[in-house]
N, C-alpha and C positions, 0 to 999 in steps of 0.2 A: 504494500500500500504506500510504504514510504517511498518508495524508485516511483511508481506513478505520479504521484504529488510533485515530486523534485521534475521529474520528466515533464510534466504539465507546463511548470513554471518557465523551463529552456524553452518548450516548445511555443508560447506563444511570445517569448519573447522573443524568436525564430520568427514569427507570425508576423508579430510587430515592425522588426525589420523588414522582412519581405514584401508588405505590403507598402512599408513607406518605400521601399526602392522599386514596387511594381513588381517583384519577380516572387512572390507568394509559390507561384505555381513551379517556377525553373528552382527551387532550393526543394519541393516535395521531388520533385526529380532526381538531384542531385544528391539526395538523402536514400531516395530510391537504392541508387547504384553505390553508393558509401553502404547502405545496409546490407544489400546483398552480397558485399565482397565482405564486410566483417563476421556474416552469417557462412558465410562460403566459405572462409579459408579459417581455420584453428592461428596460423599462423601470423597470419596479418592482427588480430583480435589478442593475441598474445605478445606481441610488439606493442602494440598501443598502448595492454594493461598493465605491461610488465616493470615495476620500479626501478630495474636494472637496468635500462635503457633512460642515458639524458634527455629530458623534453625538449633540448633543443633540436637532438636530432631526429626526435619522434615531430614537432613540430616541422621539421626541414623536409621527412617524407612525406607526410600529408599532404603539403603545400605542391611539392612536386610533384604525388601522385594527382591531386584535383585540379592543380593550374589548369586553363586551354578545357576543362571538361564541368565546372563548376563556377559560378557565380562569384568575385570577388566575396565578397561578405558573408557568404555563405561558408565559408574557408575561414575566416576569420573565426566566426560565429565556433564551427570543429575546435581550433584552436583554442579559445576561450575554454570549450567544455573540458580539454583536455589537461589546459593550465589549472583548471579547478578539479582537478582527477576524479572527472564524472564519465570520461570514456566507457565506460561499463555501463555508461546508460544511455551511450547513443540510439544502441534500438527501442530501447521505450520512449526517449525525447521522439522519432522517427514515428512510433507508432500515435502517441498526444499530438505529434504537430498535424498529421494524415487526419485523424478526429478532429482537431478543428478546422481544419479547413473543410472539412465534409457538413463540420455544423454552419460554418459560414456559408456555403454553400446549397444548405439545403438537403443535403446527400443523406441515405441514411442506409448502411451496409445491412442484407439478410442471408442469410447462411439459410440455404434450401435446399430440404434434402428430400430423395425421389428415390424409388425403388432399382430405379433404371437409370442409364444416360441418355439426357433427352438429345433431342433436334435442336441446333441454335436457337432455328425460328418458335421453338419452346420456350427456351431462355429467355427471348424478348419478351414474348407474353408474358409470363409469369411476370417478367421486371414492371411491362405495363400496366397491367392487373396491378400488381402490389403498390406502383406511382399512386393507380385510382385511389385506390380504396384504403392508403394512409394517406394521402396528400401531399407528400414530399416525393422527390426523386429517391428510387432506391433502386440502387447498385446488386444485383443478386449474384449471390457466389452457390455454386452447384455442388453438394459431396451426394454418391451415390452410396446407399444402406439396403441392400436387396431383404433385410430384417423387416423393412416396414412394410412389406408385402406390395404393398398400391398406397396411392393417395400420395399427400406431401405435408409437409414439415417444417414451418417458418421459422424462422428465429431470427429478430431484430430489436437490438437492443436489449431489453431484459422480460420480452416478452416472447413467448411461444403459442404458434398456432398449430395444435397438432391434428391435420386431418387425416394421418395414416390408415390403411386398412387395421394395420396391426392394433393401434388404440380403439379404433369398435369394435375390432371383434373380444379384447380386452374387456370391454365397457359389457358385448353383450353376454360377455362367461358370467360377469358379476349380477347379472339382473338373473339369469338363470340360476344361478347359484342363491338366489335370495327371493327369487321366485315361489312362491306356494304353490303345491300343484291342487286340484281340485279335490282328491279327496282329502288331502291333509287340511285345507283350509275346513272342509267338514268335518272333518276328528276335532279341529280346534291343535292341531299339532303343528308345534314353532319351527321355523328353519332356522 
């Protein structure tokens, strides 16, 4: 909870910059491909954290690797985090600044899961449909769960829509199971 909080506060103050210099968008990119190499490579990620290693010359690679591919200030901005040996939190600053700019935006990410792999032209619908019917633009990410038999499986933000086959037929074991059958309700006999 505490890395989210500390993350929060780099990332809108990423925000903050971005937006005064217009380039909001080119530093979620640029954080983009800085997170994927730090998620990608053990060794790049252990460089950065490693206290054995001068920050100047941890400062000297960064700069070199992002010159010509990142945003002056957005380089800055890395540097900053790493002179304050928060480098261990660039993926969560990465993932808080992606959130806000999604809330600024309007955006709202739902994790949709489906018994099968749909058709693209699935994908948009469902993204459609789900635009309608919360009102905001939403982003839909796809995991396939052959578990839930049919149906689908929302999940945006801290809510879940479960239409699975799997949760009726769930739903209807428990009604049967609590069901009286007719002549027990005649005995006067409890289930």
């Amino acid at each position: 909870m505490r890395d989210a909080t500390i993350g929060r506060s780099y990332a809108e103050a990423l925000l903050e910059l971005g937006e005064r210099h217009d380039e909001a968008d080119a530093y979620a990119a640029a954080f983009a491909e800085l997170d994927e190499a730090l998620l990608g490579d053990a060794r790049i990620r252990h460089f950065l954290e490693t206290p054995k290693i001068d920050p100047a010359d941890k400062h000297r690679a960064v700069r070199s690797a992002l010159e010509g591919k990142a945003p002056e200030m957005f380089i800055r901005f890395v540097i900053v985090v790493m002179t304050k040996h928060r480098q261990g939190l660039l993926h969560v600053i990465r993932e808080q600044y992606d959130a806000l700019l999604d809330e600024r935006a309007g955006r709202v990410h739902a994790q949709i899961t489906l018994a099968r792999q749909p058709e693209p032209a699935m994908v948009k619908e469902l993204g459609e449909r789900l635009t309608r019917m919360l009102g905001t633009t939403v982003v839909p990410h796809i995991e396939v769960n052959p578990a839930i038999v049919g149906g689908i499986i929302v999940k945006y933000g801290d809510r879940v829509l479960d239409g699975s086959v799997r949760r009726q037929l769930v739903s209807l074991k428990r009604e049967m199971m609590h069901a009286r059958l007719p002549h027990e309700a005649a005995a006067g006999v409890t289930g």
